[in-house]
N, C-alpha and C positions, 0 to 999 in steps of 0.2 A: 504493500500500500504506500508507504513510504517513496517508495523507488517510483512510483507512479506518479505522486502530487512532484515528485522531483522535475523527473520530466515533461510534465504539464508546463509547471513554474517556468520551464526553460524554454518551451516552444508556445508559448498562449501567455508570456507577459514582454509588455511592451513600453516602452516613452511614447510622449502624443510626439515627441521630435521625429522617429521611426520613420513617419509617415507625410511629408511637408503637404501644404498645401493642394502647390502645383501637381504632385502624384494623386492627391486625392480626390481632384479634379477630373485628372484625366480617367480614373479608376472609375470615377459614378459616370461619367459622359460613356465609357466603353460600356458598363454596365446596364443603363438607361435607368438604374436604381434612383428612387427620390428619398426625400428626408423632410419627416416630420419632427418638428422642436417640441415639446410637450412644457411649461412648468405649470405645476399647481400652487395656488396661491391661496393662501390665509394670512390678511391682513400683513402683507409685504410690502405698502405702499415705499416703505424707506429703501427697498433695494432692486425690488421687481423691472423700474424703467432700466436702471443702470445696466442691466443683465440683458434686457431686451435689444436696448440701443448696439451693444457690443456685436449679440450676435446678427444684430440687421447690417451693420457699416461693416464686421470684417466677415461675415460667413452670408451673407447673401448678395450684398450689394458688392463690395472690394474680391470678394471668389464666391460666386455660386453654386455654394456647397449645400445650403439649408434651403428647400422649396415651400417651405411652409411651418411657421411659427405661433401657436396658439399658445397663451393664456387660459387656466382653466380655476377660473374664479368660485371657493366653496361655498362663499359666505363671506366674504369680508363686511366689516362695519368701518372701514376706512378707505379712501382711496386706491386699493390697489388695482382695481379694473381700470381707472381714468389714467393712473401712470402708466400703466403697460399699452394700453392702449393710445397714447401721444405718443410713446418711443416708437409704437407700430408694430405691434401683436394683434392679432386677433384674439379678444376677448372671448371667453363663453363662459355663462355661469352654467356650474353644474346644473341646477335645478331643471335648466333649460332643454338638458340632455336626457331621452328616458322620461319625459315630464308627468307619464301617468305611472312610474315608479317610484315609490318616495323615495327618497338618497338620504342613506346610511350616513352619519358623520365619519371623519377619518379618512388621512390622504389615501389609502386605498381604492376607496369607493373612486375618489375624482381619477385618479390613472387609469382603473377599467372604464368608465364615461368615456376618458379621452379619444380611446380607440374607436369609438362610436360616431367622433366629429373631425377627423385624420383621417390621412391618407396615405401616406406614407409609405413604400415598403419597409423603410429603416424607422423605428419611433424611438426618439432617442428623451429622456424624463430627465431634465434640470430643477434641481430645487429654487425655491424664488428668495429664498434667506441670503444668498451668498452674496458676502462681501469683497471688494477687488478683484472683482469676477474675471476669469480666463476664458476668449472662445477655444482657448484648445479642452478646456474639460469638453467642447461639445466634436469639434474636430478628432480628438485623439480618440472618443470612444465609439464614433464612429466610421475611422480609419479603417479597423478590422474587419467590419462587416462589407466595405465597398472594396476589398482588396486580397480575403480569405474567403475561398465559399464554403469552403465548411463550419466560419465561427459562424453562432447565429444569436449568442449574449455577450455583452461586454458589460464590465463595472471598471469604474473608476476608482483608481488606489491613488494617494496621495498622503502627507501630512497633514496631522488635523493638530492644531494647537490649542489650545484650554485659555482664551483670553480671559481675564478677569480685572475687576480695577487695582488689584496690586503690584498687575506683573500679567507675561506670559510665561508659560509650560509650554515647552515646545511639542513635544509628546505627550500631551494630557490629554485631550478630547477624542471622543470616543468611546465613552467609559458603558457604558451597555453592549458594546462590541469586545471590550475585553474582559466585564465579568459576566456577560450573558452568552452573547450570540455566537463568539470563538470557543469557548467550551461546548457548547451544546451541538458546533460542526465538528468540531474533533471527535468526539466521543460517539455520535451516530451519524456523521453523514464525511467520515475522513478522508472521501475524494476534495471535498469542497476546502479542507483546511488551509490551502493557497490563496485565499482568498482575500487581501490584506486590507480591503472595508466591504464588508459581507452586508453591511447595513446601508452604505452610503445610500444618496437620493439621485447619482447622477450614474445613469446605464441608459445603454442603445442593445436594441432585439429587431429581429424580423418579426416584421408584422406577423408571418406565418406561424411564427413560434409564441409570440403572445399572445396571440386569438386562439391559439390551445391549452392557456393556462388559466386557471382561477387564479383572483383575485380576494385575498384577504381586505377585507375593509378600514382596517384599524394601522397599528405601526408594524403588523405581524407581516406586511405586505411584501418586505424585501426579504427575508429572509425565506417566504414561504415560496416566491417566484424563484427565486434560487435554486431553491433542492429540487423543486419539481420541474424547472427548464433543466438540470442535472438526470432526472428519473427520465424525462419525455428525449432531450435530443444526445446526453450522454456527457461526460465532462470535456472532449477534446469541442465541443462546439462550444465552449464558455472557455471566455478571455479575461486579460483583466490589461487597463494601461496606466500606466504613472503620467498624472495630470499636473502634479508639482504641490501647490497647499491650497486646502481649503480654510476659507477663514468664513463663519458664520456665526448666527448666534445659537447661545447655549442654551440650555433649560436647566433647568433647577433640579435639585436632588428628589422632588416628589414628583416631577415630572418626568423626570428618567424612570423612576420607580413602578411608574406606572404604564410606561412602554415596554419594561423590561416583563414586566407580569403578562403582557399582551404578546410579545416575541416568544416568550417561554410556551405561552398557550398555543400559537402559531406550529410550533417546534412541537408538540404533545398530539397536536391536531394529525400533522403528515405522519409522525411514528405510529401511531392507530392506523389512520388509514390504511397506510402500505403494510401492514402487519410487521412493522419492522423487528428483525431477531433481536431488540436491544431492551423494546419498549415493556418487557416486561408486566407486570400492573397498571398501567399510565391510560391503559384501557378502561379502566373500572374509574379512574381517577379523574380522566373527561366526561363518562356518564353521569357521575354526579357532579358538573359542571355543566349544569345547564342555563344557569345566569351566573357564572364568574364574577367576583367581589373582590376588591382588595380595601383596605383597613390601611391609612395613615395616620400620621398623628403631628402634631404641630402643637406648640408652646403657645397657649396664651393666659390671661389675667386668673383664668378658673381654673389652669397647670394643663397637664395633655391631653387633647382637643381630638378627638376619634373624627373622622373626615372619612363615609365610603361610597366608590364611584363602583358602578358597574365595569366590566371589562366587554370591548366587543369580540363575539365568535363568531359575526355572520363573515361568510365569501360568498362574493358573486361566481358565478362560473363562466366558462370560459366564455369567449364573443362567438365561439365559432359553436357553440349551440343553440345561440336565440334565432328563435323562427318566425321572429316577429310578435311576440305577445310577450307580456313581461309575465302571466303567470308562472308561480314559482322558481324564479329568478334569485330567492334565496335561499343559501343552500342549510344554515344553520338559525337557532336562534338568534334572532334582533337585539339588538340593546339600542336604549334610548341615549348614553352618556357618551360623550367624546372625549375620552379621556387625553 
């Protein structure tokens, strides 16, 4: 197994330098492949245009790499539609997508939508957080796809720094990828263990390949398109390239807490499913898990403060099953809370 993730590592990781522009030009024009930009946005108005702007002046207007760039607005209550939208995205709000479907909170739900309002053979998903944005995160992970025809996922690997008002950690952020989601692939899914931001928000797939995947709804969503784009096309058609750093914002220690509860559940869900030889009990352990709770606590004037959110377990299923009717379009329990 070892000797395997080795040689992955060495043949399916890359620099976005790898691959310049001018070659990745000539690769999509030989190919007649198009590129769809996807970010999903909640309340991003402080970074959303900057990121849009970048990739219209260097990836569509200065190299015609990108054919089409939406904006896929959840709900904001601040300006992020009107900024994305002057930089020159196409706006949509979820609701808009599926509209006789209610939609599920959680950037999950808004990624499977997206594919509903794209076109794209390539769909490549940028987070709308990102600060000092790079169009190579969107160039370098879509390199592989317009220039390998066997990759059909790619993630982005990069440095993730821990800014804080004290100081930076140059190596701190990330911290649910190293006490969650890196444990839980090593131990049951040790093809994937090469995989040096298993969680990021910034990956490109063929369309063909994600319209066969479900979609988890909640934060469980990258990990869960992961092992199952793993199970469905194999591990030599997942990549990974070094985009350089990401710099974004963070979330708090109860906000990790509570994605980390949802990745684990994510991780619990596919070990049942596929009867994995690992998953031992974890079967019995999801059936009585049929509305998932977690219990925080926080200090205040009355001492520690009990705080519980529901966890979500619904996933949509794949695109390439709807026949036009949204009945039964969820595959598990509903939750009402976005955690």
């Amino acid at each position: 197994m070892l000797d395997e993730v080795a040689d992955w590592l060495r043949r399916r990781s890359w620099t976005a330098a790898d691959r310049p522009l001018p070659d990745l030009l000539s690769a999509k024009r030989a190919s007649g492949a198009t590129v769809s930009v996807v970010l999903p946005a909640l309340d991003e108005e402080a970074t959303v245009g900057a990121i849009v702007g970048a990739i219209r002046r260097e990836l569509m207007q200065a190299v015609p790499l990108v054919d089409e760039l939406v904006v896929v607005d959840s709900g904001s209550t601040d300006r992020t539609g009107q900024a994305a939208a002057a930089a020159g995205a196409r706006v949509v709000h979820r609701d808009e997508i599926l509209p006789d479907l209610p939609a599920l909170p959680g950037k999950g739900e808004v990624l499977w939508r997206s594919l509903l309002v794209t076109r794209g053979d390539i769909v490549c998903f940028i987070d709308a957080d990102l600060r000092e944005f790079d169009p190579a995160f969107v160039s370098g992970i879509i390199g592989p796809l317009l220039t390998e025809p066997d990759v059909a996922f790619v993630k982005a690997m990069y440095d993730r720094p821990l800014e804080t008002d004290t100081g930076t950690i140059p190596a701190g952020g990330g911290r649910v990828t190293e006490l969650v989601a890196r444990p839980l692939l090593n131990l049951y899914w040790p093809l994937l263990a090469g995989f040096v931001q298993p969680l990021g928000g910034e990956y490109a797939a063929r369309r063909t390949l994600l319209e066969q995947l479900p979609f988890a709804t909640g934060y469980g969503v990258e990990l869960g398109l992961l092992v199952d784009a793993l199970e469905l096309a194999g591990l030599d058609a997942l990549a990974q390239v070094d985009v350089g750093v990401r710099h974004h914002r963070h979330q708090d220690s109860l906000a990790l807490g509570r994605m980390a509860a949802t990745i684990h559940l994510t991780a619990l869900d596919r070990l049942t499913r596929g009867g994995h030889s690992a998953c031992g009990d974890h079967s019995k352990a999801v059936e009585g898990l049929a509305r998932p709770t977690l219990t925080q606590f926080t200090r205040t004037e009355a001492g520690f403060t009990p705080t519980t959110v529901d966890l979500p377990t619904t996933e949509r299923p794949p695109i390439a099953t709807l026949t036009g009717t949204t009945t039964g379009m969820t595959t598990s329990t509903p939750t009402s809370t976005d955690v």
